[in-house]
C-alpha positions in Angstrom: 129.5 -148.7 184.9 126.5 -150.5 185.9 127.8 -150.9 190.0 128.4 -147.2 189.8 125.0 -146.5 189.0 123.7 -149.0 191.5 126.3 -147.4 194.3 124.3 -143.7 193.2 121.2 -145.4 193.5 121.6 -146.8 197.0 123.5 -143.7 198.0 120.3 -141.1 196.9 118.1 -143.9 198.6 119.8 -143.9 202.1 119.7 -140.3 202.3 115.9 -140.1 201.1 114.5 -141.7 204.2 117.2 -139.3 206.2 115.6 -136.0 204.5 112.4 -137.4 205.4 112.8 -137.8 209.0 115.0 -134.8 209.6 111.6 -132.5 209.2 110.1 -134.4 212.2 109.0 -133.2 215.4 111.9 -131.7 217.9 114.3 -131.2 214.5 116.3 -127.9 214.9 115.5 -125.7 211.4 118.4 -123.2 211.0 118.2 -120.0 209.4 120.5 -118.7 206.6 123.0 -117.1 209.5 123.4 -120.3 210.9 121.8 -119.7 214.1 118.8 -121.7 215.5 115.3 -120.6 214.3 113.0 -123.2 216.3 112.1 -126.3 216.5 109.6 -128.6 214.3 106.2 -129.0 215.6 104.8 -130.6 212.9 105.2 -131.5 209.2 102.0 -132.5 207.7 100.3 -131.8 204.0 103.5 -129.7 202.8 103.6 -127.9 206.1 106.6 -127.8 208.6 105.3 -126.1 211.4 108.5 -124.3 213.0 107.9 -123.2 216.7 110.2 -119.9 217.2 109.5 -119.1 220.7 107.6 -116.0 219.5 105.8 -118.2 216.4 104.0 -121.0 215.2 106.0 -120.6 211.7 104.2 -122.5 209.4 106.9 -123.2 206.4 106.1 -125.0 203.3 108.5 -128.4 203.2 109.9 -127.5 200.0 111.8 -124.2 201.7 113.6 -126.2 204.0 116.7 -127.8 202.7 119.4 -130.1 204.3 122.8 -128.6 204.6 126.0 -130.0 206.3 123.4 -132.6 208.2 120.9 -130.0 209.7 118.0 -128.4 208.4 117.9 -124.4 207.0 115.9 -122.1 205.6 117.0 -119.1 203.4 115.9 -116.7 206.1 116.9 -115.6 209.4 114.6 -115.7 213.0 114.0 -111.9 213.1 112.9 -112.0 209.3 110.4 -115.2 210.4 109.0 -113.6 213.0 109.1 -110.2 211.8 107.2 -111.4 208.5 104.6 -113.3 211.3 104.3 -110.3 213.4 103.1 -108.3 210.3 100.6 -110.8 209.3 99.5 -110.7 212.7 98.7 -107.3 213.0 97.3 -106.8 209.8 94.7 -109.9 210.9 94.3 -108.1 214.5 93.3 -104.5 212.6 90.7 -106.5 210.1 89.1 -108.5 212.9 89.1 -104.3 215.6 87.6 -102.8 212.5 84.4 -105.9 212.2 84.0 -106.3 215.9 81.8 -103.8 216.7 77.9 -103.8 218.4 75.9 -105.0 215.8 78.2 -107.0 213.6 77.1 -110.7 212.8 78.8 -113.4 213.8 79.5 -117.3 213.0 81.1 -119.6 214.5 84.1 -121.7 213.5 81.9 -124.5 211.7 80.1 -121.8 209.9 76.8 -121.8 211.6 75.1 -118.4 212.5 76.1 -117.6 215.9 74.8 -113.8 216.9 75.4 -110.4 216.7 78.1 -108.4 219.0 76.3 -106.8 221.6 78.8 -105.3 223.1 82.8 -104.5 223.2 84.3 -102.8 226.2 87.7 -101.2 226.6 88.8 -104.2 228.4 88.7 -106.5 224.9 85.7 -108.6 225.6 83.0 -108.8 223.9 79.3 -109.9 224.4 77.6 -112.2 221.0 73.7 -111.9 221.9 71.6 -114.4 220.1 67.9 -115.9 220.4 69.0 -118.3 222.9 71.1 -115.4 225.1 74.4 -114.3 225.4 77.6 -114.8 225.6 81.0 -113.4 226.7 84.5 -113.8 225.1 88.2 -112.0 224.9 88.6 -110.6 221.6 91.4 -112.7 220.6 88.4 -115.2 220.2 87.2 -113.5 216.8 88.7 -113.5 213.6 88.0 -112.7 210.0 87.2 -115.7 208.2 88.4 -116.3 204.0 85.4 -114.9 203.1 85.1 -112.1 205.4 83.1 -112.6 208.2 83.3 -112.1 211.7 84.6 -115.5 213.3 84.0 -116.9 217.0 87.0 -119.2 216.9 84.3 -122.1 218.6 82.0 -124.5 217.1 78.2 -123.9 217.4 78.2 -126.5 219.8 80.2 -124.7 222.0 78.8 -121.3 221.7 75.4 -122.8 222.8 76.9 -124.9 225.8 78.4 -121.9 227.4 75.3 -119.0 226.3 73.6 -118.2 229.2 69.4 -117.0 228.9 69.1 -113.1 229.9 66.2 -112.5 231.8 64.0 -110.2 230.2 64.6 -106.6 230.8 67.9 -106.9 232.7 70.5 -104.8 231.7 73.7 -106.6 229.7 76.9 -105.7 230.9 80.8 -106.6 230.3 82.0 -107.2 234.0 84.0 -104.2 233.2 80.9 -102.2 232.0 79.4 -103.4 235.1 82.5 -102.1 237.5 82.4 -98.9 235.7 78.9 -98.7 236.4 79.0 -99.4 239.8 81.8 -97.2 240.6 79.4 -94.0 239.0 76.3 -95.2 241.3 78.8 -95.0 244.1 80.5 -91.8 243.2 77.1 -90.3 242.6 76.0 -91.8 246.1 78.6 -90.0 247.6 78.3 -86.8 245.8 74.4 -87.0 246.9 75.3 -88.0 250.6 
């Protein structure tokens, strides 16, 4: 009796180091139809991040089990990225509907970084503080867990790359400027 619970003992032993590893970068994680969903990333703090192709899934450890020697999850690829793709554009409406002229802004350490001057049609935007201005794509801003309009860059950053504006000049996206400079010549043309 007592080598059998010795021979369960080392048996649940061996395979905890296995289970372990299995979760470790370039791992295949399965989905419940079998097929491939991605590929580990990352497993840190609970986390297995599962690169889909379309995703950077993050899946807590507990989800994943081992089955027949590989790694699944009770859901399929579509549902993953399906599920992602949702949260995505729920994130993407929250951040269109705060990034407009006017709307504070901090950076991704939390220090005040501006107010939007400006968004043009082209998705950037222009953050204009005491120091000047600066330009980035939208997909730099996102709503933070307390609501506010996010730069995703440190104040550091910000401040490296702001650039003074000479007083009176006129602040323009480069595709507010094009625009602009296409009516000046159109209404050259028209004049001429």
């Amino acid at each position: 009796m007592k080598f059998a619970k010795l021979a369960i003992l080392a048996t649940a032993m061996t395979a905890a180091p296995f289970a372990a590893s299995a979760q470790d970068a370039g791992a295949t994680v399965y989905g419940n139809d079998d097929a491939p969903i991605g590929t580990v990333e990352s497993n840190a703090d609970g986390i297995v991040t599962v690169d889909t192709g379309a995703h950077k899934a993050p899946l807590p450890a507990n989800l994943l089990a081992e089955r027949e020697g590989k790694w699944t999850v009770n859901a399929t690829k579509d549902q993953i990225n399906s599920m992602l793709d949702a949260q995505k554009a729920e994130a993407d409406a929250k951040r269109d509907a705060a990034l407009v002229a006017g709307a504070a802004v901090i950076s991704a350490d939390g220090m005040p970084a501006g107010t939007v001057y400006t968004v043009d049609s082209e998705d950037t935007a222009i953050v204009k503080s005491d120091a000047g201005i600066i330009t980035l794509k939208r997909e730099s801003f996102v709503i933070d867990p307390d609501g506010a309009l996010m730069v995703l860059f440190s104040a550091q950053d910000i401040a490296a790359n702001t650039v003074e504006v000479p007083e009176g000049a006129e602040i323009l996206t480069p595709a507010q400027a094009a625009a602009k400079q296409a009516e000046t010549e159109e209404e050259a043309a028209d004049a001429g």
